[in-house]
C-alpha positions in Angstrom: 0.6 30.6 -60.8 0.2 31.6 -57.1 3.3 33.8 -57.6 2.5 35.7 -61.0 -0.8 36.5 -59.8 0.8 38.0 -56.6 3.4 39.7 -58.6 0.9 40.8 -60.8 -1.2 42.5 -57.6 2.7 43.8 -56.3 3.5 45.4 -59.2 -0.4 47.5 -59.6 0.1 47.9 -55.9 3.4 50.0 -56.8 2.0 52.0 -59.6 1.4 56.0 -59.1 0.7 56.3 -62.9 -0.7 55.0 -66.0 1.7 52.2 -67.6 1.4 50.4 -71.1 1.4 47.1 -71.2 5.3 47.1 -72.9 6.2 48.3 -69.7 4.3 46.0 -67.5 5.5 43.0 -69.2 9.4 44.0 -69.3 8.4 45.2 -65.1 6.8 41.6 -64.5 8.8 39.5 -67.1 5.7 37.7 -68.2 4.6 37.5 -71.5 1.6 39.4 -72.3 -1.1 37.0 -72.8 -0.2 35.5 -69.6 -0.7 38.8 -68.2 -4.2 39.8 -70.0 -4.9 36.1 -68.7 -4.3 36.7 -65.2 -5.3 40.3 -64.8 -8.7 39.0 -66.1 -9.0 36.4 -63.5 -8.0 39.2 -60.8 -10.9 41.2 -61.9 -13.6 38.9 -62.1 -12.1 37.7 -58.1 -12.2 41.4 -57.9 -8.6 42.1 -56.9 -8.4 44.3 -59.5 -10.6 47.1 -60.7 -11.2 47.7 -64.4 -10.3 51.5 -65.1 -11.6 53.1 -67.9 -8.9 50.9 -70.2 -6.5 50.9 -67.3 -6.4 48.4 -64.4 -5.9 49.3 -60.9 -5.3 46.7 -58.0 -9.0 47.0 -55.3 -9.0 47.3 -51.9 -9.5 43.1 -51.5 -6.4 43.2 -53.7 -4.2 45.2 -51.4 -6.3 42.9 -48.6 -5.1 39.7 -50.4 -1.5 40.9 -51.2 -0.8 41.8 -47.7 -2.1 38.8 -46.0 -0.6 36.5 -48.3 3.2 38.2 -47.9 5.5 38.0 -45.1 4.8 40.6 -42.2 7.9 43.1 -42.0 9.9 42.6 -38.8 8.5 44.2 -35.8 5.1 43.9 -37.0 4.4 40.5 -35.5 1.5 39.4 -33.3 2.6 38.2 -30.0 0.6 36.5 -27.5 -0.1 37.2 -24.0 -2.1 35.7 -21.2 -2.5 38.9 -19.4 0.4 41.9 -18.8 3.6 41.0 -19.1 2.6 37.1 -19.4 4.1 36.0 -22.5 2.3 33.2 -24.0 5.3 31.6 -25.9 3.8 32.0 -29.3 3.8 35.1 -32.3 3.0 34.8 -35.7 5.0 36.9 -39.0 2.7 36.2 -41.2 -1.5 36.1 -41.5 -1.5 32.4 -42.4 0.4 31.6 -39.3 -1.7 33.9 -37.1 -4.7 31.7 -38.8 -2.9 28.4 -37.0 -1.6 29.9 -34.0 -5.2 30.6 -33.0 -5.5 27.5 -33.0 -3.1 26.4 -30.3 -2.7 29.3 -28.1 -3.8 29.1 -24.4 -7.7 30.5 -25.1 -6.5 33.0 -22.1 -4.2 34.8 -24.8 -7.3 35.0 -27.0 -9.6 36.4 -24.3 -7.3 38.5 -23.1 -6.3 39.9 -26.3 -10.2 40.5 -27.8 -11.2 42.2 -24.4 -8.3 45.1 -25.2 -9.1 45.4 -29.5 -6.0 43.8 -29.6 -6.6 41.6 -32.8 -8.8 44.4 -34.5 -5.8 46.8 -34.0 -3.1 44.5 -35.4 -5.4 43.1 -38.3 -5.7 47.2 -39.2 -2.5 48.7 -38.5 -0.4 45.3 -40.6 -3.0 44.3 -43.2 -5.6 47.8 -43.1 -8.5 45.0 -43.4 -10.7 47.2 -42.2 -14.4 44.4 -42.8 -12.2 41.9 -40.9 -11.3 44.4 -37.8 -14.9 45.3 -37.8 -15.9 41.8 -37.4 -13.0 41.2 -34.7 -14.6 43.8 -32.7 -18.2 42.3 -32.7 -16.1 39.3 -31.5 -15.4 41.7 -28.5 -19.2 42.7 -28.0 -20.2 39.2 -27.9 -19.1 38.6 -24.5 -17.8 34.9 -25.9 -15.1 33.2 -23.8 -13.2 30.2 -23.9 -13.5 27.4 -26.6 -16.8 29.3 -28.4 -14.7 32.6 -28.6 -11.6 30.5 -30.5 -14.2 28.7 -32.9 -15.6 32.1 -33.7 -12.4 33.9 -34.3 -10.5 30.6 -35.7 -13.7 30.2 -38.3 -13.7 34.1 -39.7 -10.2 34.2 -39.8 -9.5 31.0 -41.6 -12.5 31.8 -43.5 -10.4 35.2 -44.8 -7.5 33.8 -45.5 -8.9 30.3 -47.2 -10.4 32.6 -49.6 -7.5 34.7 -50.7 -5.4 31.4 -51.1 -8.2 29.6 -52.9 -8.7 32.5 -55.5 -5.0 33.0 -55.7 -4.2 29.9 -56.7 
């Protein structure tokens, strides 16, 4: 299921054009009452956006189908306890960004949030623009240490809990 609704958001992601449904179900290789079925789900999650009698995929769509898809190489978080202080640990992919917060040395975190480290990253890979905004007012807080890590570890798990959950 988890995979034909992604598929489903993949292939509207792709689109520059209007395409009938004969086309989307030979692109997709799903029949098309599976596909009305799941494009109505998308919309009422609002991954999708009904258009006029097209469908397009939303911004939270193109959200949800980047954080739930591998990041391409080079475009890993890695994290450091200061410059040049590697602190062993990267993530390639948002749900393992979600658990490394969780373990790194909460001098990576503090170091990272004090530069607009995380809101860059989250921006420049996933363009989840509500999530960088919040990652800044992480910044703004002034939080250190354990609170900081609860703060970011709650609104990022919080992100991508929600895109698995309606997913799925």
């Amino acid at each position: 299921m988890v995979e034909e609704r992604l598929k489903i958001l993949r292939f509207l992601n792709e689109l520059t054009g209007r395409v009938g449904l004969k086309e989307f179900t030979q692109r997709t290789g799903m029949s098309r009452g599976r596909i009305i079925g799941y494009v109505r789900g998308l919309v009422r999650a609002g991954y999708v956006n009904k258009v006029g009698r097209g469908y397009s995929i939303s911004a939270e769509g193109k959200a949800a189908l980047k954080a739930l898809s591998p990041i391409p190489e080079g475009m890993e978080f890695h994290f450091y306890t200061g410059i040049d202080q590697y602190a062993g640990l990267s993530a390639k992919s948002f749900g393992e960004f979600c658990d490394r917060l969780k373990e790194v040395d909460v001098k990576a975190l503090e170091f990272h949030v004090s530069r607009g480290d995380l809101e860059n990253w989250i921006t420049g890979v996933f363009n989840d623009i509500q999530l960088a905004k919040e990652m800044a007012k992480m910044r703004e807080s002034k939080l250190t240490g354990e609170n900081l890590r609860k703060e970011i570890v709650s609104l990022t798990a919080a992100k991508y809990n929600k895109f698995k959950k309606l997913l799925s």
